[in-house]
Structures are given as C-alpha cells and as structure tokens.
N, C-alpha and C positions, 0 to 999 in steps of 0.2 A: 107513798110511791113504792117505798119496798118493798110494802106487802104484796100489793098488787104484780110486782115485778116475780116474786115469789110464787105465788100463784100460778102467772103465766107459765114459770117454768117446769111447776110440776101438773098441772095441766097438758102439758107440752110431751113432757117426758112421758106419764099417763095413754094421752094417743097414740106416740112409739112403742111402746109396747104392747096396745092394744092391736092393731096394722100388722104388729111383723109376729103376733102370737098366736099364726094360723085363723086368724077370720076370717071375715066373705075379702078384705081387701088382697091378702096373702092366695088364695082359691084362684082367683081372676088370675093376678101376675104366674101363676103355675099351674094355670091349665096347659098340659103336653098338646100338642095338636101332632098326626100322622103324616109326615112325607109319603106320599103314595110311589113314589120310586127312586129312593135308597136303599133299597135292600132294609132295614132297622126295622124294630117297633118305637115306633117315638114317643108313644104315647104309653106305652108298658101295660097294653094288656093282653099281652103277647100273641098279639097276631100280625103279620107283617107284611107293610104294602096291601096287594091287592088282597089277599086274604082278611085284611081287617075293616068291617061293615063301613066305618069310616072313608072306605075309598069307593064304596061302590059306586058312586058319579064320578068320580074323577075319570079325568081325559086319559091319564098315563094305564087305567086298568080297564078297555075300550075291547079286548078279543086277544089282546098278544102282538105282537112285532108287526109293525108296518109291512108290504110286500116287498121287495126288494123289484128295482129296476127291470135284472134278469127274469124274475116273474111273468112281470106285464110283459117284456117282448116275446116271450114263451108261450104267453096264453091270451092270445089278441080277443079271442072268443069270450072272453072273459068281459071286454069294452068295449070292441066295434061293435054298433048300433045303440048301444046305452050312452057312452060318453063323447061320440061322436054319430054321424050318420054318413052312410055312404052314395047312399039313392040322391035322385034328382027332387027338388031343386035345395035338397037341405044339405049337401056333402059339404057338410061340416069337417074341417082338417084332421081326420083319422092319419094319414099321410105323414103330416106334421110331429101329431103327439107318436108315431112308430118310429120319424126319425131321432127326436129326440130322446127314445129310450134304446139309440141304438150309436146315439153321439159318440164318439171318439177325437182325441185330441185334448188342449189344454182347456180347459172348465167344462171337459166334458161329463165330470159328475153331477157336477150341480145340475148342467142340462138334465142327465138323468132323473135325478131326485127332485127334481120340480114336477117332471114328467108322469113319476110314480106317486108323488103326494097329490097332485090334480085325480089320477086315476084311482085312488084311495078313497077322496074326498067324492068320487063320484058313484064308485061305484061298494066300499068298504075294503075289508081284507079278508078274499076268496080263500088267501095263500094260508088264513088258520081253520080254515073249517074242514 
C-alpha cells in the first residue's frame, strides 16, 4: 500500500510539472486575446484596437463614432425617405423620429440617443465618411 501510495505521489507531482512547464496545457490558459476598444495591445503583437487584424469584425471597429443626435437633426436628408417615408399611404412617423432628436427637458438625452442609434442602425454613419 505504500508503494503504491508512493507512486501516486510521484506520478502526481510528474504531471504538475509537466502542465505548468510550458506545454499545450500552459498555451491554452495564456492565450492573450485583443479588447478591440481599450486603447492597449492585449495580445502584444503590438498593434492596437482596431489596427490589430484581430479586430476586424468587431462591432467597436465598424467606420469610427456613432453620429451624434445634432447630426441627424442637421442632415434630415440624410433619412427622410430611407428610415421613414413621408408620401401617402406610407407616412411613416418622420415627425416623431425629428421630434425626438430635437427633445429637450428631463430624459431628453436618452430620447435623443435612441433617436440617433435607430437612425444609425438604419441608415450607417454618414457623419464618418
């Protein structure tokens, strides 16, 4: 029984030093993976964020910065007829999405910024091109 106990434990101790002595197990647990918008190279092969191939699907590296609210109320031309219609019988609420990117008062940002990410979502970001 002691042998075997013996065994166990240098067997035991064997596989710990095998795991934590750079093999494929040690590889997996310290693979770096890229935050595509922190600013850093996470992943250290010094390219950072959107410049590193690793991000080029990511959502956060998509054209550059959302439109801002003031945008869209700026440049209606930009959405009326694409993310609403204003003719008969489809005058879909153009109206609506102008007043709320022109809301004022208490939660009048969030009004805004729902307003600008609907028209974002419909139409892109004009405002980086």
């Amino acid at each position: 029984m002691r042998t075997l106990s013996l065994l166990l434990l240098v067997f035991g101790c064997f596989g710990l030093l095998v795991i934590g002595s750079g093999g494929p197990m040690d590889s997996l647990a310290q693979k770096k993976v890229e935050i595509c918008d922190d600013g850093k190279d996470n992943d250290g092969d010094k390219a950072v964020d959107c410049d590193d191939p690793d991000c080029s699907k990511d959502p956060s590296c998509d054209g550059g910065e959302p439109c801002s609210p003031g945008y869209w109320k700026n440049h209606p031309e930009e959405w009326v007829g694409i993310c609403c219609d204003t003719t008969e019988p489809y005058d879909t609420d153009c109206d609506g999405i102008d007043g709320a990117l022109r809301a004022k008062g208490p939660g009048s940002s969030a009004i805004r910024a729902a307003a600008a990410a609907f028209l974002e979502m419909c139409v892109g970001q004009p405002c980086n091109e």
